[in-house]
Residue, then its C-alpha position, 0 to 999 in steps of 0.5 A: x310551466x314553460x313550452x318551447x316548439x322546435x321546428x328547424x335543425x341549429x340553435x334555438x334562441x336562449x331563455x332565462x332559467x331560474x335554477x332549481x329542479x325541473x323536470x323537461x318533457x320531450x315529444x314529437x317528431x324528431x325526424x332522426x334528430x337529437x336536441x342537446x340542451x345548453x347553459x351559458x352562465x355569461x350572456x351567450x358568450x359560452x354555451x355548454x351542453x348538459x351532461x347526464x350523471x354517466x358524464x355523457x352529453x344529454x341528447x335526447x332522441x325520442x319522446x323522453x322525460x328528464x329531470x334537471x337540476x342546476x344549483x344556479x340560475x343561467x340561460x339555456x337554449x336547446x340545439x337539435x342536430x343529426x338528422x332530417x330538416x323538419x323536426x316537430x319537437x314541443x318541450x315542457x318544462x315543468 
């Protein structure tokens, strides 16, 4: 189980992914935020936003649990955006 604390508006520094299935739990206070998560598959070079299976962008706004499955492993980072200046956002990843 990993857990990543969001407090500031931008990019979050990226970490290593193995791939697989996991499941990512989002709550605290998003002060009027969104937290969009994104793979790079070469170093930090390109960052992509993940995408729900209704091909929209996955921006989670409130308290929200999410299961992700990426068939390879990457580097992923979480980018909160849209609202207030001091978000309090803790994500497990389980």
């Amino acid at each position: 189980m990993a857990t990543h604390k969001l407090t500031a508006q931008g990019a979050s520094g990226s970490f290593n992914y193995r791939g697989g299935e996991s499941s990512f739990a989002f709550f605290g206070d998003f002060d009027g935020n969104y937290v969009k998560i994104q793979a790079t598959f070469d170093e930090g070079e390109n960052y992509i936003d993940l995408k729900k299976i209704t091909d929209d962008v996955l921006a989670v706004g409130v308290n929200e649990v999410h299961n992700i499955s990426l068939s390879g492993a990457c580097q992923l980072r979480y980018n909160v955006f849209g609202g207030g200046a001091a978000p309090d956002i803790t994500i497990i990843i389980a």
